[in-house]
C-alpha positions as CSV (number, residue, x, y, z in Angstrom):
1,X,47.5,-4.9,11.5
2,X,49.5,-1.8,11.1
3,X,47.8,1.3,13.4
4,X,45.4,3.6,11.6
5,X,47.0,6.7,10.4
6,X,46.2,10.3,12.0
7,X,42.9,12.0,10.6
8,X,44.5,15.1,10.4
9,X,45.8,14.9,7.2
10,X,42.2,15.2,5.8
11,X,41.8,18.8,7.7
12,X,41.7,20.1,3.9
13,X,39.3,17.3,2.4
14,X,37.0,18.3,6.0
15,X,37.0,21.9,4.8
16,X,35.7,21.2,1.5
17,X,33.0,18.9,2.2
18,X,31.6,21.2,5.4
19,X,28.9,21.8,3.4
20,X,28.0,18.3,2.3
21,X,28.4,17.2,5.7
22,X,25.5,19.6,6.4
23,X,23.2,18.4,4.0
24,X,23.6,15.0,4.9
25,X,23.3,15.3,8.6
26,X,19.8,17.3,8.1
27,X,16.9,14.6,9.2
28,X,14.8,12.5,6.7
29,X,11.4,12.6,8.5
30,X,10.5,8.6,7.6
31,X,6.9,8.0,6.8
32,X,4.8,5.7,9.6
33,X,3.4,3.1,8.2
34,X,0.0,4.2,8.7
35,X,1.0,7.4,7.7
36,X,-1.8,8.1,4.4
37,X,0.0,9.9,1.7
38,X,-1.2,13.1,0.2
39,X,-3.1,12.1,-3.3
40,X,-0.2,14.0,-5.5
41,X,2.0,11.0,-4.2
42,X,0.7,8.2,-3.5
43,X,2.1,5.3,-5.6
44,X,0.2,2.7,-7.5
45,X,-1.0,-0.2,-5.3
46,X,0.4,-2.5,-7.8
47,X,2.7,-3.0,-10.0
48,X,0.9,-4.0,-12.7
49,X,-3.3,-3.9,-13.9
50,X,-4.2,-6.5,-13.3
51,X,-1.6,-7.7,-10.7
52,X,1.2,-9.9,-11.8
53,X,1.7,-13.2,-10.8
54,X,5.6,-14.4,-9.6
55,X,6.9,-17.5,-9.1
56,X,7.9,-20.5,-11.2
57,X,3.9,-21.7,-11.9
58,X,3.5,-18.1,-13.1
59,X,1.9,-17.6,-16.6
60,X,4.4,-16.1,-19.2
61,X,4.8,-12.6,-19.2
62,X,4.5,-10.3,-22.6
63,X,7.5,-9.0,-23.4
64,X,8.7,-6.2,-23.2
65,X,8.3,-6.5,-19.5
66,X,5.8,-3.8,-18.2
67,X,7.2,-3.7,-15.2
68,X,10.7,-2.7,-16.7
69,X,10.1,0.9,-17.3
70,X,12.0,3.6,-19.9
71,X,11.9,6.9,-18.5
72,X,14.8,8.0,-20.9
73,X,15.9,6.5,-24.8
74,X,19.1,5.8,-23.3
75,X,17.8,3.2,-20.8
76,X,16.8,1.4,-23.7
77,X,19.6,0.8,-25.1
78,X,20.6,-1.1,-22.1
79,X,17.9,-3.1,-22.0
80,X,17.3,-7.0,-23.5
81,X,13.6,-6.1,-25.1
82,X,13.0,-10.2,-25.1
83,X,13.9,-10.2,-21.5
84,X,11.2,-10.6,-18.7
85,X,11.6,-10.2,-14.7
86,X,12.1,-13.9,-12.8
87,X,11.4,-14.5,-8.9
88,X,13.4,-17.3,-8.8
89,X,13.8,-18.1,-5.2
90,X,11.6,-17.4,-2.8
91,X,12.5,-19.1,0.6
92,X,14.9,-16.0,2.3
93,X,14.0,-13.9,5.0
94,X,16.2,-10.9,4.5
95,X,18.8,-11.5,1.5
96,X,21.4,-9.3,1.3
97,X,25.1,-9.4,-0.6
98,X,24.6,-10.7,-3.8
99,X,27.8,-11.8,-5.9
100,X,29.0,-13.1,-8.6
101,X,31.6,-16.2,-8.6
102,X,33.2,-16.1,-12.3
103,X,35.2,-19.0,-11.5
104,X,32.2,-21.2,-9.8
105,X,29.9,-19.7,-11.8
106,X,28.0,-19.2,-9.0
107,X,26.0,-16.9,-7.7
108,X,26.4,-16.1,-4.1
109,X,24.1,-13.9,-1.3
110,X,23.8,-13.6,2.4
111,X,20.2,-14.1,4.2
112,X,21.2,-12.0,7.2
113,X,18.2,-12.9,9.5
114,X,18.7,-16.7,9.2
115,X,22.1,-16.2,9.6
116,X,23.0,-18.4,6.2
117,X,25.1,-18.2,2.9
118,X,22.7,-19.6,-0.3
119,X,24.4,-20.0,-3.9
120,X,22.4,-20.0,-7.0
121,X,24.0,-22.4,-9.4
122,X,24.5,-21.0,-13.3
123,X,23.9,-24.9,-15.1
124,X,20.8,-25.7,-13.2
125,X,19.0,-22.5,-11.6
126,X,19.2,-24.2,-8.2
127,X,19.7,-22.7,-5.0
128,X,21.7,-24.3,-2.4
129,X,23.0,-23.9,1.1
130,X,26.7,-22.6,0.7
131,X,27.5,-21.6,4.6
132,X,24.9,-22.8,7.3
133,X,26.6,-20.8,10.0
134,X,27.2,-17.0,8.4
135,X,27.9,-14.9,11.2
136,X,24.8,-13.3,10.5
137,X,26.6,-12.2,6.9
138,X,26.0,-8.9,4.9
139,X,28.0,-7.8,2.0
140,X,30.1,-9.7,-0.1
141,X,32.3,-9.3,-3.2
142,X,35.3,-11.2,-4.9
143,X,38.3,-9.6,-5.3
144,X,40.6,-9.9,-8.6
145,X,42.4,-13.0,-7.2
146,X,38.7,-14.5,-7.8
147,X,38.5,-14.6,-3.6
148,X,35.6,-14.3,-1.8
149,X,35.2,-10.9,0.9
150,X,32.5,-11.5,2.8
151,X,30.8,-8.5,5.8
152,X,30.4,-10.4,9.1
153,X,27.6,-8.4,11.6
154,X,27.8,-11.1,14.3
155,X,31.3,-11.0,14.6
156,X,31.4,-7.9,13.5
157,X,34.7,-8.0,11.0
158,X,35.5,-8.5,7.4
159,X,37.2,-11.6,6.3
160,X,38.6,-13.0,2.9
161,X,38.4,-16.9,2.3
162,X,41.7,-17.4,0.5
163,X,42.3,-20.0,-2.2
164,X,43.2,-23.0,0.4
165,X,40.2,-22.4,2.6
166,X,41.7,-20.6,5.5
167,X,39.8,-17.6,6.5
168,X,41.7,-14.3,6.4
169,X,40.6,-11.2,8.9
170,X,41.0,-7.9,6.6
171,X,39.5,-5.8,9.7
172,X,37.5,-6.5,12.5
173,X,38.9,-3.0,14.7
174,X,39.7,0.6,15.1
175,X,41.6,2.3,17.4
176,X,41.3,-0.4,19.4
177,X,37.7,-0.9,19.4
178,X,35.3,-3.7,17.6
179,X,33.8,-2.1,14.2
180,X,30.1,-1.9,13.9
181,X,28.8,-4.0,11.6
182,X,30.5,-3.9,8.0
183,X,27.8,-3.7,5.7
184,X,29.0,-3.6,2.2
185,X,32.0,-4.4,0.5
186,X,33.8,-3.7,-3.2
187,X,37.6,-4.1,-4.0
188,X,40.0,-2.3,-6.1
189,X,42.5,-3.9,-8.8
190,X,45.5,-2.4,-6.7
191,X,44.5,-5.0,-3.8
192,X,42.5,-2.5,-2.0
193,X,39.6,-3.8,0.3
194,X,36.6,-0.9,1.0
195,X,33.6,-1.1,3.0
196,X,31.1,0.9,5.0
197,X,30.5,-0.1,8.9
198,X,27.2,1.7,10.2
199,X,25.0,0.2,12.7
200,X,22.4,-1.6,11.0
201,X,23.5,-4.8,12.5
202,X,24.2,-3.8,16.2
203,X,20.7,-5.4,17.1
204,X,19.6,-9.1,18.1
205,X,17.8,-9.9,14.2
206,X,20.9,-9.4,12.3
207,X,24.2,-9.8,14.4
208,X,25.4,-8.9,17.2
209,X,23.4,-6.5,19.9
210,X,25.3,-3.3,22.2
211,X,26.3,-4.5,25.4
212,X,24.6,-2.3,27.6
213,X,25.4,1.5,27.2
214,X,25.7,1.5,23.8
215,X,23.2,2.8,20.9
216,X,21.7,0.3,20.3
217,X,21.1,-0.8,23.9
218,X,21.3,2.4,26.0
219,X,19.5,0.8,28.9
220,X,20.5,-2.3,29.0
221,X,17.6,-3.7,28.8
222,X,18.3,-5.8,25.7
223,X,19.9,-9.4,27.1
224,X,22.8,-8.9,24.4
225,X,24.7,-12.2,25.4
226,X,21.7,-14.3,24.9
227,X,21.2,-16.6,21.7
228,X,25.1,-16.8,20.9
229,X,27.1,-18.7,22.9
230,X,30.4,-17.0,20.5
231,X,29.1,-13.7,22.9
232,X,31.3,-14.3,25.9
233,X,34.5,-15.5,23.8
234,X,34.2,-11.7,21.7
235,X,33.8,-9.7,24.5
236,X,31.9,-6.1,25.2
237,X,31.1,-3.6,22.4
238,X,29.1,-0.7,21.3
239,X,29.2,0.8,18.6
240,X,31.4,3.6,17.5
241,X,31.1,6.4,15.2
242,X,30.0,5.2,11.4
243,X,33.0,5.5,8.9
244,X,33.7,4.4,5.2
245,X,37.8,2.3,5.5
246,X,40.0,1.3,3.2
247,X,42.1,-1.5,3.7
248,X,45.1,-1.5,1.5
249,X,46.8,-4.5,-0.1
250,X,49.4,-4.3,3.0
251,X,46.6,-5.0,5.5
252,X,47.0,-0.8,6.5
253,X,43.4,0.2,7.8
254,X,42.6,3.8,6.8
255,X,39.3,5.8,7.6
256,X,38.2,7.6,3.6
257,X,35.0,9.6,4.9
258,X,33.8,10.2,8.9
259,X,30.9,10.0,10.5
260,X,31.0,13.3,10.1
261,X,31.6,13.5,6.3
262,X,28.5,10.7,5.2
263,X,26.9,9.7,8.0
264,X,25.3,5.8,8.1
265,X,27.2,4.7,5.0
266,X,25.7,1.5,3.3
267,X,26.3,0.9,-0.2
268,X,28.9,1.6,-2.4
269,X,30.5,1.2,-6.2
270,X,33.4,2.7,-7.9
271,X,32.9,4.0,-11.5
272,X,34.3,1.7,-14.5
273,X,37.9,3.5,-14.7
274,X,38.1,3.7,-10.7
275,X,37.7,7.3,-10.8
276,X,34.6,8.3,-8.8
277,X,33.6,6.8,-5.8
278,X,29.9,6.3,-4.9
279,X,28.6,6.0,-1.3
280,X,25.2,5.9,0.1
281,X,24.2,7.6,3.3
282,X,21.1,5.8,4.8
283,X,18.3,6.8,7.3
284,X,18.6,6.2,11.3
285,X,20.3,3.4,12.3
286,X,18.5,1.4,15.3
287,X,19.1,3.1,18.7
288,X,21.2,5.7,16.6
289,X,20.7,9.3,18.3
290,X,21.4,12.4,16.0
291,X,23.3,10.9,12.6
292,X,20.5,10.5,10.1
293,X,21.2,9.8,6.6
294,X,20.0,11.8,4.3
295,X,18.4,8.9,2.1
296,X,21.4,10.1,-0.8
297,X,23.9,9.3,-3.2
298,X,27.4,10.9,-2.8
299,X,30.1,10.9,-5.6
300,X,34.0,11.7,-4.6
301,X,36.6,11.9,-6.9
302,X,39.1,9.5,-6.1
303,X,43.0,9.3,-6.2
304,X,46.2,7.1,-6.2
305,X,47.2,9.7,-3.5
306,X,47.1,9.6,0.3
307,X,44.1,11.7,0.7
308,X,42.3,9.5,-1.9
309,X,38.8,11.3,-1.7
310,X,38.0,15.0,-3.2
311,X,35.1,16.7,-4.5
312,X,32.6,15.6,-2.9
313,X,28.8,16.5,-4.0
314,X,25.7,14.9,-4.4
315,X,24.9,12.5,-7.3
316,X,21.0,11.9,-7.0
317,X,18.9,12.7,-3.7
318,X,16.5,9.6,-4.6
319,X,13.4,11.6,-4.4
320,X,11.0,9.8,-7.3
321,X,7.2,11.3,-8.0
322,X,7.3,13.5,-4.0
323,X,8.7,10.5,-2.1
324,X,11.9,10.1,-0.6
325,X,13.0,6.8,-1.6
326,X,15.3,4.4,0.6
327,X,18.8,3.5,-1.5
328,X,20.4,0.5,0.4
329,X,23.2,-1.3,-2.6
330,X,24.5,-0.3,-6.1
331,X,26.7,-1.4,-9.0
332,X,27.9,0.0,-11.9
333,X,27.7,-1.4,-15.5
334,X,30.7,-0.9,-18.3
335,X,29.0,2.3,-19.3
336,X,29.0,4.1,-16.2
337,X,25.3,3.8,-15.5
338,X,24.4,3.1,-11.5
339,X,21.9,0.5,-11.2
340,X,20.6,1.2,-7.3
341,X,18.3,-1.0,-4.9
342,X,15.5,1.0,-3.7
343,X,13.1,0.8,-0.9
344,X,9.7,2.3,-0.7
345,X,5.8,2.1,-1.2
346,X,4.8,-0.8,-4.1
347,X,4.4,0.6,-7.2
348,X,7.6,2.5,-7.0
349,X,10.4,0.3,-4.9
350,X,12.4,-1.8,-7.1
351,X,15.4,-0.8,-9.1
352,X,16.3,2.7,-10.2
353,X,19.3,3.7,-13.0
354,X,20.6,6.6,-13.5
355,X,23.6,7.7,-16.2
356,X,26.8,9.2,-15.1
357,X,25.2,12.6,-14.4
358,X,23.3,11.1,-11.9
359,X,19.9,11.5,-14.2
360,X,17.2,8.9,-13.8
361,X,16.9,6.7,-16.6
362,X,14.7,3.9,-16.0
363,X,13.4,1.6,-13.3
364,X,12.3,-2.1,-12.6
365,X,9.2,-2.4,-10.5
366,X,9.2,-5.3,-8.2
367,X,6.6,-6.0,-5.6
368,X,9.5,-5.8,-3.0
369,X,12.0,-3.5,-1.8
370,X,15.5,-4.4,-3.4
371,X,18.2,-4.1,-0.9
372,X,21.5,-5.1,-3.2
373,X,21.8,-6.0,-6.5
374,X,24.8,-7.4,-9.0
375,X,25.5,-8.5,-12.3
376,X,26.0,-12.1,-13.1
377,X,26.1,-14.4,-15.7
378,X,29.3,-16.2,-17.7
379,X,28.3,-12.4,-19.8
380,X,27.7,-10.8,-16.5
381,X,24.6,-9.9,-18.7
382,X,22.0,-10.7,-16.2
383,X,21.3,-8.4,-13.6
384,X,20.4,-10.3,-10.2
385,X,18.0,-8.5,-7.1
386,X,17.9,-9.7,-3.7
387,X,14.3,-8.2,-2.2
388,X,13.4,-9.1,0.9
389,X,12.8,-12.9,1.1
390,X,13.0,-13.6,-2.8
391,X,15.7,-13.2,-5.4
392,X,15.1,-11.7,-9.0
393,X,16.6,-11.4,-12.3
394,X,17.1,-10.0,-15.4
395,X,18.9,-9.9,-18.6
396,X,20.0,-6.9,-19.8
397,X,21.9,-5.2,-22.5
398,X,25.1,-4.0,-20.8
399,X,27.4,-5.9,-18.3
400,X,28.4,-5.5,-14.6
401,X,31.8,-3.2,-14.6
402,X,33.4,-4.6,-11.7
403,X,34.5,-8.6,-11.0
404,X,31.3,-9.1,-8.6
């Protein structure tokens, strides 16, 4: 792999996002879960009167779904008004990195605890094991050679499966030193690979744990070689600062937005025409010490050029009702709209979409937090939610923008 290039070219992007960077590094206080809300915002305890009923047995639900909710006309026009919200898999633990397989029609998603690749089969509504072993996998996309790109926490890399099974590293360093654990994953028509690689999986749960010293593990107290005997074969590391790459069709690493720009990057989407980029900065990382998220959504501007990123600015701060909300994945439909997984109290976690100017439009209450989401579908009509340890869908009335 070709070295990383200097970051000093993006001296002039650095002065113009100064004071993004210092709204985003400002801490979220989280809320304890104990913690008892003031009365002018706390949530519903449901999300329906009388509470609904999920599941396969579950009686039929009236449509349209009251639990799919228009908070401006245009959400309804991108909504199927015979359509009602499915649980239609139930047996996860934490599922995570939902894609669609246009070839295999095929829907595929990582459950990161368990370690395990499921794939919900089009024909028959099954779900089947698709990767016993995972690597404790995250995100995952297919590219536009119809290839599957896959986050790895445990071994803390991103790989491609190419077309005659082999298993392609796209990254798994910089600078010399392991990444974090690559979260989330999109790719670009010109070959491009992108993908965020915060912390979040630099604990035992959900990959691979800090050897001792690092973040996650400052005392070494945690016994990070424990559990994996792959441990000793990979080698010490702790994690380094957060960044957003790009890897481009060469196999050329390149570092888009710093630790310093959007700290704890998770999610992210490009707009239909490949003009905006959208990035989430999340809350504090395990072990992190002074990076907090601000809980956001960032929109750049993005060009062919080297310095690909400009204007940077805040698209929605995800605070809904006096609650700071918790954005983890997003997609884009054909329209431009941003369909993002939220996490918070029941009654208002779920799905929220807003249009192009970053206006809320809607939401889908689920009785789970929503931590990615993608369309699907031979229409890529159907809007599919991994929450938790269950996986939901939807038809809609628009279609997913990019090929998974």
């Amino acid at each position: 792999m070709a070295p990383p290039r200097s970051r000093l070219a993006r001296r002039a992007m650095l002065k113009g996002i100064t004071a993004l960077s210092a709204t985003v590094a400002a801490p979220v206080l989280a809320r304890g879960a104990d913690e008892v809300l003031p009365d002018t915002v706390r949530p519903p305890d449901v999300t329906t009167n009388p509470p609904r009923q999920w599941g396969v047995n579950a009686p039929p639900v009236y449509t349209p779904d009251p639990d799919v909710l228009v908070i401006d006309r245009s959400f309804r026009d991108l909504l199927y008004g015979n359509a009602a919200l499915h649980r239609v898999w139930d047996k996860g633990t934490w599922l995570e990195g939902p894609a669609w397989s246009s070839q295999g029609r095929y829907l595929l998603f990582s459950d990161v605890v368990a370690s395990r690749q499921y794939r919900y089969l089009w024909e028959t509504g099954e779900v089947t094991i698709f990767r016993p072993e995972s690597y404790h996998a995250n995100g995952n996309t297919f590219d536009y050679q119809g290839r599957q790109i896959t986050c790895e926490h445990f071994l803390r890399r991103v790989i491609r499966w190419e077309h005659d099974g082999s298993a392609h590293v796209v990254a798994d360093k910089f600078e010399g030193h392991s990444l974090n654990s690559p979260n989330d994953v999109i790719a670009h028509p010109d070959g491009s690979i992108w993908f965020t690689d915060p912390g979040y999986g630099d604990n035992v749960a959900e990959g691979h744990a800090d050897m001792p010293g690092g973040e996650a593990n400052p005392d070494g107290h945690i016994r990070w070689k424990i559990g994996e005997e792959l441990i000793g074969t990979l080698g010490g590391s702790r994690r380094q600062a957060d960044h957003t790459f790009r890897v481009d069709a060469t196999g050329h690493l390149d570092v888009v937005l710093t630790q310093a720009q959007l700290p704890n990057p998770n999610g992210l989407c490009f707009s239909p025409d490949f003009s905006r980029l959208y990035v989430i900065s999340s809350g504090k990382q395990p072990g992190g010490h002074g990076h907090d998220g601000d809980q956001a959504v960032h929109v750049f501007d993005l060009h062919k050029e080297e310095l690909p990123l400009s204007n940077p600015r805040l698209f929605t701060n995800m605070r809904f009702e006096g609650v700071q909300m918790g954005p983890d994945g997003m997609k884009a439909d054909v329209h431009g709209n941003i369909w993002c997984g939220v996490s918070g109290p029941v009654g208002l976690c779920g799905v929220f979409v807003f249009n192009p100017e970053g206006h809320l439009i809607g939401r889908i209450r689920l009785p789970q937090s929503v931590s990615n989401l993608t369309f699907g579908g031979p229409k890529r009509d159907w809007l599919f939610m991994c929450a938790g340890d269950s996986l939901y869908r939807l038809q809609v009335n628009t279609q997913g923008a990019a090929p998974a």
